[in-house]
TITITI-94279 format. One line per field, with one value per residue: residue number from 1; x negated, y negated, z of N, C-alpha, C in turn. Coordinates in steps of 0.02 Angstrom, whole numbers, plus 50000, padded with zeros to 5 digits. Layout:
BEGIN
pos NUM / ...
n_c1 X / ...
n_c2 Y / ...
n_c3 Z / ...
ca_c1 X / ...
ca_c2 Y / ...
ca_c3 Z / ...
c_c1 X / ...
c_c2 Y / ...
c_c3 Z / ...
This chain:
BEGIN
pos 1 / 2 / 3 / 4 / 5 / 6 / 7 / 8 / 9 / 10 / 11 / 12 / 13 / 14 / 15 / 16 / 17 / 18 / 19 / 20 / 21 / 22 / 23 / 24 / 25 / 26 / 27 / 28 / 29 / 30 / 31 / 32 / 33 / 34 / 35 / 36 / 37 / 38 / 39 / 40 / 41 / 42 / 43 / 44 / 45 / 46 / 47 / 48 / 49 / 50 / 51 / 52 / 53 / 54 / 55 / 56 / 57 / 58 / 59 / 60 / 61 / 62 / 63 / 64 / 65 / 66 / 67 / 68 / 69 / 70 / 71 / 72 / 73 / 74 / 75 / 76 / 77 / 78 / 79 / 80 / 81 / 82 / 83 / 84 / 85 / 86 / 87 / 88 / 89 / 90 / 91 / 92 / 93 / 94 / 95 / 96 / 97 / 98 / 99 / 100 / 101 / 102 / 103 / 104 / 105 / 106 / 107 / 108 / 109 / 110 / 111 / 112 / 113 / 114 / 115 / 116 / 117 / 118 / 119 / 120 / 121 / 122 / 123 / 124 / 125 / 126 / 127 / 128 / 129 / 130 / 131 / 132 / 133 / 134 / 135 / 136 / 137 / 138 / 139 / 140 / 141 / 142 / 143 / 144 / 145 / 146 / 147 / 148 / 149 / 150 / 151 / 152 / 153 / 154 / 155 / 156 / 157 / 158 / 159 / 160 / 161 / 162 / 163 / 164 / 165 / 166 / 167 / 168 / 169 / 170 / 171 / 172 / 173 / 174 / 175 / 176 / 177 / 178 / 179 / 180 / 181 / 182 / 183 / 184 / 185 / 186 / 187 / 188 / 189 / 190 / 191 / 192 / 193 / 194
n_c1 45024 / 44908 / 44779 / 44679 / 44512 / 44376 / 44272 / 44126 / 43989 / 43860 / 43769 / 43723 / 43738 / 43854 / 43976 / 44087 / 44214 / 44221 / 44201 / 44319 / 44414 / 44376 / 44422 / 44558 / 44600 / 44572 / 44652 / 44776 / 44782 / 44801 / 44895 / 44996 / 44992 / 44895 / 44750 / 44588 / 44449 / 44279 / 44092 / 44043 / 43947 / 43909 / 43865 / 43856 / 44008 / 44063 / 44056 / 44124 / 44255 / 44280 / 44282 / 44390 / 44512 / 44504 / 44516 / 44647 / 44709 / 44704 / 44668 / 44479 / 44387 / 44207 / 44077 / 43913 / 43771 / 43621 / 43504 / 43541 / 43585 / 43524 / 43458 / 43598 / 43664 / 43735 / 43902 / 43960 / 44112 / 44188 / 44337 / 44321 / 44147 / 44072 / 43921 / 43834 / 43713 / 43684 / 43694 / 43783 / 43840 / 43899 / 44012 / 44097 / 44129 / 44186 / 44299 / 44383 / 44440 / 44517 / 44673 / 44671 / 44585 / 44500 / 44418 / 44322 / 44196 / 44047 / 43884 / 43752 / 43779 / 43907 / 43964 / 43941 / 43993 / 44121 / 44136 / 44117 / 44217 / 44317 / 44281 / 44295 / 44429 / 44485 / 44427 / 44523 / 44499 / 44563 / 44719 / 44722 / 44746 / 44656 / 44569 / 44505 / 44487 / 44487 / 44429 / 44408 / 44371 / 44289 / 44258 / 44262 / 44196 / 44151 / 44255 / 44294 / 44207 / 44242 / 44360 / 44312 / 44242 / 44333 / 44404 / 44299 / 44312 / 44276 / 44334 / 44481 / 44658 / 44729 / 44641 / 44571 / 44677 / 44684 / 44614 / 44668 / 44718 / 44699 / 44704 / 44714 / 44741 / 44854 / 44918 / 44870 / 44878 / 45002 / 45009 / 44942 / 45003 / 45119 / 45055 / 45074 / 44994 / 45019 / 44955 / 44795 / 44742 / 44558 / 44500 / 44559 / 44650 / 44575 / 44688 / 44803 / 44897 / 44889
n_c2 55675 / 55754 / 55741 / 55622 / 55583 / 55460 / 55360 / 55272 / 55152 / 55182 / 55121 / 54989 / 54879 / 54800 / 54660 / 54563 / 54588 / 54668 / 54770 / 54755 / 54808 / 54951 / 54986 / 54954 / 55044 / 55167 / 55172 / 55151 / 55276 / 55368 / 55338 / 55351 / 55507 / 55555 / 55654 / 55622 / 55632 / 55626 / 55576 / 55621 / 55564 / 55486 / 55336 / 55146 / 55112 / 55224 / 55287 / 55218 / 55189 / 55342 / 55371 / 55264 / 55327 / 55430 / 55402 / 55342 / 55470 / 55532 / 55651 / 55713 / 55735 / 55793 / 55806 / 55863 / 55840 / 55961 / 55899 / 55753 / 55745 / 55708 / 55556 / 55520 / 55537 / 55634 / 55640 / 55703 / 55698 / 55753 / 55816 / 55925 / 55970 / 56021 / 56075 / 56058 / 56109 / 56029 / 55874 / 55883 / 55988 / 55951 / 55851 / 55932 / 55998 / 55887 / 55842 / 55961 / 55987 / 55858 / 55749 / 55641 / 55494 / 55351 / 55213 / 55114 / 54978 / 54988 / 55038 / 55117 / 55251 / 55253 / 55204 / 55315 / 55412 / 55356 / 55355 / 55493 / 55542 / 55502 / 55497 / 55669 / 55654 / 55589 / 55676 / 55769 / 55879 / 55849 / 55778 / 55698 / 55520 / 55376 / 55278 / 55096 / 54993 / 54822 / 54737 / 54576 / 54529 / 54641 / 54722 / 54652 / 54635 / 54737 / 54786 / 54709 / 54750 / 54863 / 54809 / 54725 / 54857 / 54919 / 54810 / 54821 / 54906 / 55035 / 55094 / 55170 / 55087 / 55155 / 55241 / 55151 / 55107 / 55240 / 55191 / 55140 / 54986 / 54875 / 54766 / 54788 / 54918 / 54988 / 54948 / 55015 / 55137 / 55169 / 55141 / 55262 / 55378 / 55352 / 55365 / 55470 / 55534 / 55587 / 55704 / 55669 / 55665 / 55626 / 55607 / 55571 / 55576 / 55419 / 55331 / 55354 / 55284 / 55249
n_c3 50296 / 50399 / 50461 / 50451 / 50362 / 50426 / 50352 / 50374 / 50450 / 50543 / 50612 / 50748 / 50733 / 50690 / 50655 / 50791 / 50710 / 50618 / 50705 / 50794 / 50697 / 50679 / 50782 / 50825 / 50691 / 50741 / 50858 / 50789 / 50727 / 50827 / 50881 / 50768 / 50781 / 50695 / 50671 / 50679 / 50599 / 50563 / 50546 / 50661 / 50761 / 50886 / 50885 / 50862 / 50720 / 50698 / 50838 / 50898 / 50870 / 50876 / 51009 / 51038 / 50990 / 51059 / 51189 / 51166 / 51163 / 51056 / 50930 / 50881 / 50777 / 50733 / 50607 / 50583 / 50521 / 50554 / 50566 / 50574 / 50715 / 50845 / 50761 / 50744 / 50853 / 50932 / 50966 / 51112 / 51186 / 51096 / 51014 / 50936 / 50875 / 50733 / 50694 / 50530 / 50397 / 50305 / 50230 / 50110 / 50151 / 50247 / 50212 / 50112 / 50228 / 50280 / 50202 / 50158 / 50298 / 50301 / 50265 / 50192 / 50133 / 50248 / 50223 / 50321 / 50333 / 50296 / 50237 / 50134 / 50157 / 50189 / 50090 / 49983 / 50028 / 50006 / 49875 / 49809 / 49871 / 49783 / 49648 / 49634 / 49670 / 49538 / 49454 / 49480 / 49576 / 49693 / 49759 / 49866 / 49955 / 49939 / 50013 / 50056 / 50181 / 50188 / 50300 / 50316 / 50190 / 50158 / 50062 / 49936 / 49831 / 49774 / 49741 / 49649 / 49566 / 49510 / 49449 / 49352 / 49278 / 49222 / 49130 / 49037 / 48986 / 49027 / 49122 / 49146 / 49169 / 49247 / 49313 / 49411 / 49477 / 49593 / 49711 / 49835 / 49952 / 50092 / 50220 / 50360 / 50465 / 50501 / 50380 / 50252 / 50286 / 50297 / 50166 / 50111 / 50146 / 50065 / 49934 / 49791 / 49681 / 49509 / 49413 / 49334 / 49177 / 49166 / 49026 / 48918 / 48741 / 48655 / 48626 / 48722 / 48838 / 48999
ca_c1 44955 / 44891 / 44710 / 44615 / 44448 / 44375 / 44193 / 44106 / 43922 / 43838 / 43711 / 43770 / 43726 / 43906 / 43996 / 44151 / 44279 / 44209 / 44211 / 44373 / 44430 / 44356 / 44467 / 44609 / 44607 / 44581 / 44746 / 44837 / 44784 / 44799 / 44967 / 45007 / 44988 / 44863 / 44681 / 44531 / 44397 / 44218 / 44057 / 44011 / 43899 / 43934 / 43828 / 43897 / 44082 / 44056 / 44071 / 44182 / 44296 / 44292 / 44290 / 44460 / 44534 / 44488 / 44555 / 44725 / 44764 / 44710 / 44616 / 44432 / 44341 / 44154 / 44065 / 43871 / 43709 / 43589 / 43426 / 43565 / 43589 / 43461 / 43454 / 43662 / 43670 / 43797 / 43961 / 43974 / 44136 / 44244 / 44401 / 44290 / 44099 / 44070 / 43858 / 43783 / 43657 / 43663 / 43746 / 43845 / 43901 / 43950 / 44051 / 44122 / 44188 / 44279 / 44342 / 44430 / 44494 / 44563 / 44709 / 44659 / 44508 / 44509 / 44350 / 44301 / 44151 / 43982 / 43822 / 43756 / 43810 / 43977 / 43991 / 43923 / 44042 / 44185 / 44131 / 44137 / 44268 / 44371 / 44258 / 44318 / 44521 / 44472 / 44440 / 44589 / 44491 / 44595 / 44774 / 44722 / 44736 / 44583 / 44584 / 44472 / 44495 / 44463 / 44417 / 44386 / 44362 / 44234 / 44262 / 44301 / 44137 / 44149 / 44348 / 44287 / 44150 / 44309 / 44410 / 44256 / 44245 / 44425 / 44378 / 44244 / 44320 / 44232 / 44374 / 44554 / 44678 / 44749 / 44582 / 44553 / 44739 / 44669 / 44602 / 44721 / 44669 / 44712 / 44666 / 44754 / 44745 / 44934 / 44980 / 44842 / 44906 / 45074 / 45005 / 44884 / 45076 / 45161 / 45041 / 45093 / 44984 / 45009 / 44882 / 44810 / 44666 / 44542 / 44475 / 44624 / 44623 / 44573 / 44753 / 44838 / 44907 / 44879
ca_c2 55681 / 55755 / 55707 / 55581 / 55562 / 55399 / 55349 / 55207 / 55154 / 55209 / 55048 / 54961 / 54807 / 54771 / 54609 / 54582 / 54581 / 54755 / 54818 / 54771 / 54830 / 55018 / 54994 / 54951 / 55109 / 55214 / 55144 / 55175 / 55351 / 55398 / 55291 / 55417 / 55571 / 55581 / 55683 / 55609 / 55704 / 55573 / 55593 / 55668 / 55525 / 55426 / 55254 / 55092 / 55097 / 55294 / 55292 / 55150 / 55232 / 55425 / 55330 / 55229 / 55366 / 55498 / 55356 / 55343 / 55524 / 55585 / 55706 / 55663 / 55804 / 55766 / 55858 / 55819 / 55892 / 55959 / 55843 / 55697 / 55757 / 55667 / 55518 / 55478 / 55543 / 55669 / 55617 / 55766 / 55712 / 55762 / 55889 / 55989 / 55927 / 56071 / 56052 / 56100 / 56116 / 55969 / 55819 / 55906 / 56030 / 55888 / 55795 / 55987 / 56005 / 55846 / 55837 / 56018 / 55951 / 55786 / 55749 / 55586 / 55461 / 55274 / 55192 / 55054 / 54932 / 55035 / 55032 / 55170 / 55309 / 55257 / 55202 / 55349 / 55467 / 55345 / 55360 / 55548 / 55580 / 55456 / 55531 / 55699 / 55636 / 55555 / 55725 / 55815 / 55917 / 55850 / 55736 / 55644 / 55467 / 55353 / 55198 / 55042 / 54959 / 54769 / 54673 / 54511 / 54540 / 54655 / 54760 / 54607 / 54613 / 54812 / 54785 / 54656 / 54770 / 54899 / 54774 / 54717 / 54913 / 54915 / 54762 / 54812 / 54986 / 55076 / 55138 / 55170 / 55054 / 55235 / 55286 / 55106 / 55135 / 55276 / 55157 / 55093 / 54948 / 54834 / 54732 / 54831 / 54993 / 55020 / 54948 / 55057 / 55212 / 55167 / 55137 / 55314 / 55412 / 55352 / 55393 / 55523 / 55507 / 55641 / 55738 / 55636 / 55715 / 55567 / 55606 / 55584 / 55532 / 55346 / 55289 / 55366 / 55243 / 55263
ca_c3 50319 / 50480 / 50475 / 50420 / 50356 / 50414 / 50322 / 50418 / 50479 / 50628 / 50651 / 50807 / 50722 / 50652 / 50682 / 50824 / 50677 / 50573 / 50758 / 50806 / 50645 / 50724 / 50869 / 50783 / 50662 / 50797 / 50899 / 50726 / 50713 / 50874 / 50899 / 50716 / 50775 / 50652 / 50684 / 50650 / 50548 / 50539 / 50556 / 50701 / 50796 / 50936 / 50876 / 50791 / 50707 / 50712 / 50913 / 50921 / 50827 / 50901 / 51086 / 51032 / 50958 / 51101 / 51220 / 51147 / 51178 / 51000 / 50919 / 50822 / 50763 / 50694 / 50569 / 50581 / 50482 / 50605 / 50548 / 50610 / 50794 / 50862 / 50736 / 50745 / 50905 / 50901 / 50995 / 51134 / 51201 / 51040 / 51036 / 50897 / 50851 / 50703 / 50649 / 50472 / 50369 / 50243 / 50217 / 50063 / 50198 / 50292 / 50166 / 50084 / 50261 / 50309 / 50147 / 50158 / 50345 / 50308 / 50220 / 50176 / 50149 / 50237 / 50223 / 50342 / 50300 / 50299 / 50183 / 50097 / 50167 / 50163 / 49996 / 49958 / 50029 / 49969 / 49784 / 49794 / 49869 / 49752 / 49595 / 49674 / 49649 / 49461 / 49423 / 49483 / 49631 / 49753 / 49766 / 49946 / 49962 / 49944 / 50041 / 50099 / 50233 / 50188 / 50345 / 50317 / 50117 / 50140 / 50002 / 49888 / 49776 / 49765 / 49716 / 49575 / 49514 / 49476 / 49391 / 49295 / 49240 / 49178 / 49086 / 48977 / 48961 / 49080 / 49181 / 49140 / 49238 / 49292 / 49374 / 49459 / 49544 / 49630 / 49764 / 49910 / 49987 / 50129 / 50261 / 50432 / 50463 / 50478 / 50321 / 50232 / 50313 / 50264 / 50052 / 50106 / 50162 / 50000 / 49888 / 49763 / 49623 / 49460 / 49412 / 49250 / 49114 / 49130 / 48945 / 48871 / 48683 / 48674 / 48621 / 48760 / 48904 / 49081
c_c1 44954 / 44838 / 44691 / 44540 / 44416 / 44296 / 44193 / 44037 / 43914 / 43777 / 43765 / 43757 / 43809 / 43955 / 44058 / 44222 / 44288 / 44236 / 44276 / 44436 / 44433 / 44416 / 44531 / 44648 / 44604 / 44640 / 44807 / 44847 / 44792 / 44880 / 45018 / 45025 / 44939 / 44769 / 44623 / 44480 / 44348 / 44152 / 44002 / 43977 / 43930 / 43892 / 43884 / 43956 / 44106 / 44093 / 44135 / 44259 / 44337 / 44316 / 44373 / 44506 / 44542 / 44521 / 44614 / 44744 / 44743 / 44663 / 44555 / 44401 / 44284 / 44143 / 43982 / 43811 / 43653 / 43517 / 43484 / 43570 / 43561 / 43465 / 43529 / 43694 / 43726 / 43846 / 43972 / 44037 / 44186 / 44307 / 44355 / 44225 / 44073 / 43972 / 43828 / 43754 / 43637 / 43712 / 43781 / 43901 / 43970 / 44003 / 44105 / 44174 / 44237 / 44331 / 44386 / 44463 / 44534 / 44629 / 44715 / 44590 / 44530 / 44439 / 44341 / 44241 / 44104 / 43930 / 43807 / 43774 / 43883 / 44010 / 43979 / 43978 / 44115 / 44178 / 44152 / 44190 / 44331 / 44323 / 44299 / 44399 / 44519 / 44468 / 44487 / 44583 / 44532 / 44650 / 44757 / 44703 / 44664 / 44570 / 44530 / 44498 / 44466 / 44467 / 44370 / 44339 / 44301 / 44215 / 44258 / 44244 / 44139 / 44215 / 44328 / 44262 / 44209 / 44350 / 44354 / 44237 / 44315 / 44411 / 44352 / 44235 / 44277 / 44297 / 44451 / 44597 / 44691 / 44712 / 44591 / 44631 / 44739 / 44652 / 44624 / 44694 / 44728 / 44679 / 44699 / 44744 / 44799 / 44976 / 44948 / 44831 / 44956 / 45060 / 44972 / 44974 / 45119 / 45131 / 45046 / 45088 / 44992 / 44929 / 44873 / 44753 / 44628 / 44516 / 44521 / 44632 / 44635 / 44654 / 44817 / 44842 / 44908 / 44889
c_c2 55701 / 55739 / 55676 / 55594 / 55488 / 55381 / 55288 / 55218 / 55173 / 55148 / 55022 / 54904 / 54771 / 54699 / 54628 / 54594 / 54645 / 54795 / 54817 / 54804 / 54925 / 55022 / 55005 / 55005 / 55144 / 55213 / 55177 / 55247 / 55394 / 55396 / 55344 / 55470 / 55608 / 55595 / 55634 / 55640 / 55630 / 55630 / 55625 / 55630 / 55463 / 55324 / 55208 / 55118 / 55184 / 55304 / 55242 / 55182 / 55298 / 55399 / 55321 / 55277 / 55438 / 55461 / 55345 / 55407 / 55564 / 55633 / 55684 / 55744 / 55772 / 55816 / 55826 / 55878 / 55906 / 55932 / 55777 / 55668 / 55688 / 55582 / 55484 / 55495 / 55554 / 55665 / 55690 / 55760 / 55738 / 55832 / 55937 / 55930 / 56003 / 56028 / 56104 / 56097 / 56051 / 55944 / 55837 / 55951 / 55982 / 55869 / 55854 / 56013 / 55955 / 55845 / 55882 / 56010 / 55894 / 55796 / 55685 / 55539 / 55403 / 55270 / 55129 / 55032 / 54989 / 55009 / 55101 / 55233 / 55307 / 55244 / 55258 / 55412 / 55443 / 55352 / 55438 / 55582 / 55566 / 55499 / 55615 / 55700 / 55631 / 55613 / 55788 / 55888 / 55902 / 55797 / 55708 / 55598 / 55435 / 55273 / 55150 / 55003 / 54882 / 54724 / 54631 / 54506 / 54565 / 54693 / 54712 / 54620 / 54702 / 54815 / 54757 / 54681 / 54824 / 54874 / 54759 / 54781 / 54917 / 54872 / 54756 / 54874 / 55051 / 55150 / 55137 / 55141 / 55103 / 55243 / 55213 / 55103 / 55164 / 55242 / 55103 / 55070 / 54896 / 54782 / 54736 / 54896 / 55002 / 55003 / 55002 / 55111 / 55219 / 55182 / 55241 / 55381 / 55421 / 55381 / 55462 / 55536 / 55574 / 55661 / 55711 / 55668 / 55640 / 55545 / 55635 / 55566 / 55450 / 55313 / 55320 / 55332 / 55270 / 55215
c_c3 50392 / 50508 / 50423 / 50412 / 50356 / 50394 / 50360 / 50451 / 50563 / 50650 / 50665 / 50814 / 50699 / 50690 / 50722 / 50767 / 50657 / 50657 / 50800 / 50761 / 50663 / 50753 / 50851 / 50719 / 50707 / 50827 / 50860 / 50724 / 50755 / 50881 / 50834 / 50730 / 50746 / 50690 / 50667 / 50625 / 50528 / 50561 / 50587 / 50777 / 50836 / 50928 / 50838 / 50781 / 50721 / 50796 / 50923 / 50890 / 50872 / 50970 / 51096 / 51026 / 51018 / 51169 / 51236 / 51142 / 51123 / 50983 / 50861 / 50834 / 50711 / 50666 / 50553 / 50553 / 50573 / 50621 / 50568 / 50662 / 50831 / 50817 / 50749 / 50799 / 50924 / 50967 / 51052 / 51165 / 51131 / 51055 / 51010 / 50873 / 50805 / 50666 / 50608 / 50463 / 50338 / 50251 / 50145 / 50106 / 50214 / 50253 / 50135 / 50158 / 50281 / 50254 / 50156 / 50234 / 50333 / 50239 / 50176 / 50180 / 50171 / 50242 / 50263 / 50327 / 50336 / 50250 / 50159 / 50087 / 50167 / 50112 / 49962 / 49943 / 50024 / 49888 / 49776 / 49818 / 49824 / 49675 / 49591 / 49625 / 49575 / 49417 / 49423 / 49533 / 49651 / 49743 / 49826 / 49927 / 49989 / 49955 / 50067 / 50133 / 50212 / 50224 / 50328 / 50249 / 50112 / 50087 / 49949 / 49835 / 49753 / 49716 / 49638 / 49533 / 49466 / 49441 / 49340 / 49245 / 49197 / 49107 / 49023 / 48966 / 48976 / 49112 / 49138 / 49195 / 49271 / 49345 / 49423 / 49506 / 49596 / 49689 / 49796 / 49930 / 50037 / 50188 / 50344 / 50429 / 50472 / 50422 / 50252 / 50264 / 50299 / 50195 / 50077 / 50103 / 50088 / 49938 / 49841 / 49688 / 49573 / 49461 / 49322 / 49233 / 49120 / 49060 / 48922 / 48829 / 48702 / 48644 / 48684 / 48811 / 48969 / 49124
């Protein structure tokens, strides 16, 4: 991997733990080698983030719609701040920069653009690693709802693999590195194991 894609909120409501959690990915990715590729906006985990990251020497490149500017209050010191049209732009370009997804704790918008980019993989668009970040088990009820799909034959254990998880950002950069998943058919006859 050389860049990351990191999903994460921009309300600058988030607690000291989610936000040292920010800081702490940033350090990693910087401390890496590795790029950053987010959202564009200097607010909340967004800024905290690009800041840390731009801090430690590295490189963060945003990617922001231009009805956001103004609203997520677009980060102007960045190496590269690239603005589109739509939030599909948005999401069609970090995706084709990053070489990887981590996800730190967010709300809708970041669940949003962790589902598709992990929907995305499920269907064999893309091989990049698809990771959450679980500080301080914030993922844990999201994690459960995925085993609960498995469960009641929703999901194939295969597909629910797809999503690396930890609770550091350097040990889920380490699982994001190793990953080297095949390329599987998810409608594959129902007696076939995965």
């Amino acid at each position: 991997m050389r860049y990351v894609c990191v999903f994460c909120g921009s309300n600058g409501t988030a607690n000291a733990v989610i936000q040292q959690a920010a800081i702490a990915t940033g350090k990693e990715l910087a401390q890496r080698g590795l790029g950053l590729v987010y959202g564009g906006g200097k607010a909340g985990l967004m800024g905290i983030l690009a800041d840390t990251v731009l801090q430690a020497g590295g490189e963060a490149i945003g990617v922001i719609p231009e009805f956001l500017i103004a609203k997520e209050i677009a980060h102007e010191g960045l190496s590269t701040l690239h603005t589109v049209s739509s939030m599909h732009e948005r999401k069609t370009q970090m995706s084709s920069l990053a070489d990887g997804f981590l996800t730190l704790p967010g709300s809708y918008g970041t669940l949003e653009e962790f589902c598709e980019v992990l929907t995305w993989k499920q269907l064999g668009l893309h091989q990049k690693p698809c990771g959450l970040l679980n500080v301080a088990q914030y993922y844990d009820p999201l994690l459960a709802m995925l085993d609960k799909a498995v469960d009641v034959g929703l999901m194939r254990p295969r597909m629910r693999s797809l999503v690396l998880t930890a609770a550091e950002p350097g040990e889920l950069l380490e699982a994001m590195e190793r990953d080297r998943p095949p390329l599987v058919n998810q409608w594959l006859k129902k007696d076939t194991q995965l």
